[in-house]
N, C-alpha and C positions, 0 to 999 in steps of 0.2 A: 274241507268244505264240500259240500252234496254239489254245488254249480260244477265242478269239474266232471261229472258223471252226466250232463247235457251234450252228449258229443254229436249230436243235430244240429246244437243252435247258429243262427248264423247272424244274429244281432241281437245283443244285449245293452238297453237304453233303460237306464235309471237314475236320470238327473232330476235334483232337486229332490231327495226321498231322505233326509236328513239320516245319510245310510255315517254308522262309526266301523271303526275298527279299521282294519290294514286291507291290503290289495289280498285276495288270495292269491297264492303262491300255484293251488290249482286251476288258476285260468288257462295255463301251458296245456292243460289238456282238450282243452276245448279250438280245436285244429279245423274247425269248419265256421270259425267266427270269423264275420267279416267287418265288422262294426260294434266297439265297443265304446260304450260314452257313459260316464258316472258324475258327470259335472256338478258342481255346487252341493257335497255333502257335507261329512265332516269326517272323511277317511284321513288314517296318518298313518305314520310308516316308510316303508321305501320302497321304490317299484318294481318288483320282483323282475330278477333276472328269469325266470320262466316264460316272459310273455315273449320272448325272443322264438320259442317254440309256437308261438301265433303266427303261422308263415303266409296265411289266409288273409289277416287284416288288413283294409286301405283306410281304416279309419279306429285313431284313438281319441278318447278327449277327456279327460282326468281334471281337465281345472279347475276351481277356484276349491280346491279341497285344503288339507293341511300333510300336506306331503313331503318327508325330509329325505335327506343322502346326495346322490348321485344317479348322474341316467347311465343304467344299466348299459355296458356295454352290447349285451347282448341286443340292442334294441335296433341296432344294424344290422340283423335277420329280419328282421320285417322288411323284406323287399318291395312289399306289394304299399305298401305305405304308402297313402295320400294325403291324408290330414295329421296330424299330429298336434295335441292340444296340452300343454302341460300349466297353463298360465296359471298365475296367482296360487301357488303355493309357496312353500318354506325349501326348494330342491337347489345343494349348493354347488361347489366346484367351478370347474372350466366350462366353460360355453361347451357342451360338448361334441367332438368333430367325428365322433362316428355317426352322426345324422348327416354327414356329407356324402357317405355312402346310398342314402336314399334316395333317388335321383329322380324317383318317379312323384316326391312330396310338391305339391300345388300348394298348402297351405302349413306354415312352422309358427306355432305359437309357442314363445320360452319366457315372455314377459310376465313383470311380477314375480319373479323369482328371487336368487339372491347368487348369481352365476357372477363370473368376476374373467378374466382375463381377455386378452384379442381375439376378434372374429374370426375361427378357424380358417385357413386359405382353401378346405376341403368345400366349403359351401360354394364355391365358385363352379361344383357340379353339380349343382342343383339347379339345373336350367327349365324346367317347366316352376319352378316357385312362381305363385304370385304374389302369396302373403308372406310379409315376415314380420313378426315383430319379438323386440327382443328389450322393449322397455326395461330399464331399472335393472341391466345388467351393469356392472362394473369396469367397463368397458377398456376406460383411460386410454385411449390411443385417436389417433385421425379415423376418419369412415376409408375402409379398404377400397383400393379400384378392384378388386373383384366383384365386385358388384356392378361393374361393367356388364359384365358376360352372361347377368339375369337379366337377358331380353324380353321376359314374360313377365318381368315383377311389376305389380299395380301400386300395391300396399306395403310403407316400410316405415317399423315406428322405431326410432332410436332415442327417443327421448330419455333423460335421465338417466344417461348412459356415460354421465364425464367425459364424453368424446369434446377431442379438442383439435386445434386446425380450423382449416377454411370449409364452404359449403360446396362438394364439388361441382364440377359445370352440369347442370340439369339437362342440358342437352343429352347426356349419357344416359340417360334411363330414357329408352324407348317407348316404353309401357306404364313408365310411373305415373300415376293420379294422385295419389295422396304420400306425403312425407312428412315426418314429425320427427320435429330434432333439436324442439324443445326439453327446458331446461337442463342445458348442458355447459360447455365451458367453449364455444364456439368462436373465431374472430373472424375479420376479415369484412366481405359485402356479400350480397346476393348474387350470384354470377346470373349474366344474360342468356335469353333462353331461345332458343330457332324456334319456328314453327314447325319443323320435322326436324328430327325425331325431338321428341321430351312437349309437344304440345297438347298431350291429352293429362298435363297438368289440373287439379280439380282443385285440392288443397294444401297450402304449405305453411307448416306451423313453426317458427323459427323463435319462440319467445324464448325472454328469461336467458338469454344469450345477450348478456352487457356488453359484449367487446365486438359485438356484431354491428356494423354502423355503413353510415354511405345512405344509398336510396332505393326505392324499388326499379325495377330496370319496368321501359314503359314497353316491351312485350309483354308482359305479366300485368300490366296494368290494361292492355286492349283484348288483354282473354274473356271470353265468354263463361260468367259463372263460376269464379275463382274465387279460392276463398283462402286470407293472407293473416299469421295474425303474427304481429309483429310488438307485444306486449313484452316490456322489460328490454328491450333493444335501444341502442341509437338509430333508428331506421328514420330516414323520413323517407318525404316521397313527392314525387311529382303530380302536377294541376291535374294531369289526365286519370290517374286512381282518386286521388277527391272526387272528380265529376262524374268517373264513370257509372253509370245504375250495373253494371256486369259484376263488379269489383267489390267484393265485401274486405273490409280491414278492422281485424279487431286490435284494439290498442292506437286509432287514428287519434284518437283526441287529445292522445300527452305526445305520439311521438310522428303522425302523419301530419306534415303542415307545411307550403308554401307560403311565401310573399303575400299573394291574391288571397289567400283565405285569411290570411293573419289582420291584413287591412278592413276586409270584410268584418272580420270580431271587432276589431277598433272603431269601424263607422257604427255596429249595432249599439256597442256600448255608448258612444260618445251620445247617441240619440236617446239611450235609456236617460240618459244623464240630464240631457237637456231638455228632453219632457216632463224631469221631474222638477226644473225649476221652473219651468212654464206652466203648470199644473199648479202648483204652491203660489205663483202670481197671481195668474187668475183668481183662486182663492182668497186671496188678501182684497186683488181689488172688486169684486164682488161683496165682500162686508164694510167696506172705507165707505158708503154712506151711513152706517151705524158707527164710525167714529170721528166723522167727519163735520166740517161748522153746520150751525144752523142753515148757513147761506148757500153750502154745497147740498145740505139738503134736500134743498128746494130744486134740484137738476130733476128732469123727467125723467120717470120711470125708460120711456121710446129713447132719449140719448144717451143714459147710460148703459143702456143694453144695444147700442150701436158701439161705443168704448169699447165694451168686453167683446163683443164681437171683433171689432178688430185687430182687440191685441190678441184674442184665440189666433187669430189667421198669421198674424204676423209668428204669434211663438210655431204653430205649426210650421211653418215657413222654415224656419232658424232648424229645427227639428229634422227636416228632414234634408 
């Protein structure tokens, strides 16, 4: 390929160009690139081990292409690596743990792939990371406490990950905002959360986790702009996340519910109920002088429309 004879270029962006065919193999020689990103075509193939000779790079971003094999070892030459985007293709094997040697990566996208074994223990030097997500890896294990030691992480998707265990203490992520660790094989409750550290909490998606149950703890319920979804759960939850206007909860209606809200449906209902027979009374005795004797007839128009007047007030009355 002629692109390997561009030995100037220092960013190469050509996402969304419904580009086919495979990686070239002469990207290795383009040694002055500093940014490479081909997102969303319809490339396949495998990621050439040449791009290990990219020693310039702090950014890839290869996803949502159709891309198979294994991540080149060689990809742990890329020292300068900041972003790393491989999501949403067909790329298989181990989680791969020569990206632990990159230490300088802020952002690790592997999600959407079809990776399978435990969370390499090398990622626990990855300490400027803030994103990671690794949805829809094969996971099958607990979430590692090395993911302590990511003091800077914000963002971390593990969903669909057959991760099984409990949800660890939140207090441990310093930095986390958002967590997703849905549909997985999770049990246990939500652990309680300090205001420092683990209080710059934004959103925590725990659905689709049946063995997950208990309540939400009510620091999570007095946070500012949190957002809970607890769909496919035994979760319920406390008067103060019902009330709160801070507090969004999706999945509230089958599985968020106290005492007080439960009574509350039961007095709504019980009024639908009794206005509808109050309503249907009225009705009847409003035409019972059209089947009524001659002699009831004969009542005033002024007194029986004092009658239905009264009984409106009275059913209102019973109604509310």
């Amino acid at each position: 390929s002629s692109i390997g004879k561009l030995n100037s270029l220092q960013i190469l962006s050509m996402d969304k160009n419904m580009l086919d065919g495979s990686l070239p193999t002469t990207f290795g020689q383009l040694a002055r690139l500093g940014s490479l990103s081909v997102q969303e075509n319809c490339l396949s193939g495998f990621i050439p081990s040449s791009i290990g000779s990219m020693t310039n790079l702090h950014t890839i971003e290869i996803g949502a292409n159709c891309l198979i094999g294994s991540m080149p070892r060689a990809m742990a030459q890329v020292a300068k690596l900041v972003r790393l985007d491989v999501s949403d293709n067909a790329i298989t094997g181990s989680i791969p743990s020569v990206l632990g040697s990159l230490t300088k990566l802020t952002i690790l996208q592997l999600g959407g792939n079809i990776f399978e074994g435990e969370i390499p223990t090398t990622y626990s030097e990855l300490t400027s990371l803030r994103y990671l997500d690794l949805s829809e890896a094969v996971i099958d294990s607990t979430i590692p406490t090395l993911f302590n030691s990511l003091l800077e992480l914000e963002y971390m998707d593990l969903s669909s990950c057959s991760i099984h265990g409990s949800i660890p203490p939140l207090s441990e992520y310093a930095s986390l905002e958002f967590l997703y660790l849905g549909d997985n094989n999770m049990q246990g409750s939500i652990p309680s959360i300090a205001n420092t550290p683990g209080g710059n909490l934004l959103s925590l998606d725990i659905s689709l986790n049946p063995s997950i149950s208990g309540s939400i703890p009510t620091m999570l319920c007095t946070m500012d702009g949190i957002y809970i979804d607890v769909t496919g759960t035994n979760i319920h939850c406390y008067s103060d996340c019902l009330t709160s206007s801070a507090v969004v909860i999706d999945g509230a209606s089958g599985n968020c519910h106290d005492g007080t809200a439960m009574l509350q449906f039961l007095s709504i209902l019980c009024s639908f109920v009794l206005l509808s027979i109050c309503i249907t009374a009225v009705y009847q005795w409003d035409f019972l002088p059209v089947l009524s004797t001659a002699a009831a007839a004969t009542t005033s128009t002024k007194e029986e429309g004092n009658i239905t007047t009264h009984f409106m007030v009275n059913c209102s009355w019973i109604c509310c």
